[in-house]
N, C-alpha and C positions, 0 to 999 in steps of 0.2 A: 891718169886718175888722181895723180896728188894734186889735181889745184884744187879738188874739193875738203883736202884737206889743210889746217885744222877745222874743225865744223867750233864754232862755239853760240853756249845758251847764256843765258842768266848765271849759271852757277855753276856750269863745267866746259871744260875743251879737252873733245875726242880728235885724237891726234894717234899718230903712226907711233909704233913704239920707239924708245931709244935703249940704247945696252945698258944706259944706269938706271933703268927703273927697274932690276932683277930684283932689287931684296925688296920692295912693293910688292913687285910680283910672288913672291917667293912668300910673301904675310900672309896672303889670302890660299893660294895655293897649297900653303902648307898645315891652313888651318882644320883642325879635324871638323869643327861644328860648316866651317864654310864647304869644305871640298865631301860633307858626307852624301849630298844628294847629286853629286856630279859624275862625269864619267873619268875624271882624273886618278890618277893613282896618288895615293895618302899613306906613308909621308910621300911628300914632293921634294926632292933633295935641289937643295940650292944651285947644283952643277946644273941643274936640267933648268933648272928656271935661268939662268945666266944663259946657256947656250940657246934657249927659246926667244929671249929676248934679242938677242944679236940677229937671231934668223930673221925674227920679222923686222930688226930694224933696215937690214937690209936688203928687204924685200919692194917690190913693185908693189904697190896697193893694190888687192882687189884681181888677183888672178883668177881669169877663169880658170875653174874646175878643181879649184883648191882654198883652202879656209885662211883668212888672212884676219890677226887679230887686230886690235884698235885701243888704244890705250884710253881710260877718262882720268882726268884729271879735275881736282877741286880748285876754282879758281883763286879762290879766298886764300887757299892755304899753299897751292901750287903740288899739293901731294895726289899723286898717283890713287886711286879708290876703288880701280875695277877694271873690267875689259871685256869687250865686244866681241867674238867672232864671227867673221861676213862668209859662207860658204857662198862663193858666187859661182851657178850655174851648178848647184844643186837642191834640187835635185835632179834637175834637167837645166837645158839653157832657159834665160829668161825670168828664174827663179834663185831667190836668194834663201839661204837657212842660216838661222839666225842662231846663235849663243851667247851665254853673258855670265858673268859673277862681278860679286861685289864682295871687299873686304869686309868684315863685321859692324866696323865704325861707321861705313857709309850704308847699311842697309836700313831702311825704313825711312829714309827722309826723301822718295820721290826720286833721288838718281838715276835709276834707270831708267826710268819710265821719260824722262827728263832725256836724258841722250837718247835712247831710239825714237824718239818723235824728234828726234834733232836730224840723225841720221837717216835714219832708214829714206823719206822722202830725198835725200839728195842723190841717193842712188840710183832714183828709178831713172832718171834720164839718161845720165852716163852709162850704165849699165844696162841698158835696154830691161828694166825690169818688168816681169806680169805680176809675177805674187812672190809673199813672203809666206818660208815655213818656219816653225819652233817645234820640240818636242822636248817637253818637263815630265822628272816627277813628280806621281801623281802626290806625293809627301810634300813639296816644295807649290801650296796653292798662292802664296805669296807672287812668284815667278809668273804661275798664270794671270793674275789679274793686271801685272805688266802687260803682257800680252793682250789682255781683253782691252783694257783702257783705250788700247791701240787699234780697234777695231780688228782683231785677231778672233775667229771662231774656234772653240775646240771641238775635235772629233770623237771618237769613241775612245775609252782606256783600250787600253792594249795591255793585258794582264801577262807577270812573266816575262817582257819582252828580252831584256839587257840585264844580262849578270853581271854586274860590279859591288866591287868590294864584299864576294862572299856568298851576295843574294841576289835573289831576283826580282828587278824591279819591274812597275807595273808605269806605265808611261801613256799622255795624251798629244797626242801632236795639236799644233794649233795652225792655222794658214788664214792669209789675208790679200786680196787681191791688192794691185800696186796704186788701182784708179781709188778703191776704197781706202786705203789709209791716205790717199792725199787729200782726198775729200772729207776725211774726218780730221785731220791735222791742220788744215787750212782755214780750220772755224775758229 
């Protein structure tokens, strides 16, 4: 699965992580406004971000039955901005679940939405993919409309679902067949 990567667009390349992108990792991760709507634990201590990085950098891309993160980077500036998670063959075989965060400085300019219409299509083949899931909070609509952009539906809230940090949160999953986002991303 690594010839398909680096994947690169206009203005990022999602690529496999390396061990020195921790204190990247480690900015966003440990940011309280970025990591409040997530399922990470805040603070994020620097050790945990350095050993995460090392894990995936030495990781096979793309195991099944396990979450393999994806590094993006800004071309222009060569700085690290965010990261992907690809849960392949979850939640069954043939399906991908998808996660994401962006550091503060790159949120609102189109990045994500920019890499997963990069990615997500190059997976279907090599990964024999059907469909793609998500699930946000239902506080973070920003997140969804990535999603919708992408030809992603939402389902119903699911009120209460996931207790982190304290409370309980109320969440929408979203799913998208793999024939339909190629067919919308190929326009």
């Amino acid at each position: 699965m690594t010839e398909i990567l680096p994947i690169e667009t206009e203005r990022l390349i999602i690529r496999a992580f390396r061990v020195d992108d921790a204190v990247a990792f480690h900015g966003w991760r440990n940011d309280a406004e970025v990591a409040r709507l997530t399922l990470w634990d805040y603070p994020y201590p620097m050790e945990r971000a350095e050993a995460f990085c090392k894990k995936m950098a030495g990781m096979t891309p793309f195991p099944e039955g396990e979450f393999y993160q994806l590094m993006i980077e800004e071309k222009a500036t060569g700085r690290a901005v965010g990261d992907i998670g690809i849960g392949n063959g979850r939640p069954e075989p043939g399906a991908i679940r998808v996660g994401y965060s962006l550091g503060r400085g790159a949120q609102g300019k189109g990045f994500m939405t920019e890499a997963l219409r990069a990615l997500l299509p190059a997976l279907v083949a090599p990964l024999g993919i059907k469909h793609f899931t998500a699930d946000i909070d239902v506080r973070n609509p920003a997140s969804g409309r990535v999603l919708e952009r992408l030809g992603f539906k939402a389902g119903p809230v699911h009120e209460k679902r996931t207790f982190v940090k304290g409370e309980w949160c109320d969440e929408v999953d979203y799913e998208v067949s793999a024939s339909a986002l190629l067919a919308l991303v190929s326009v």
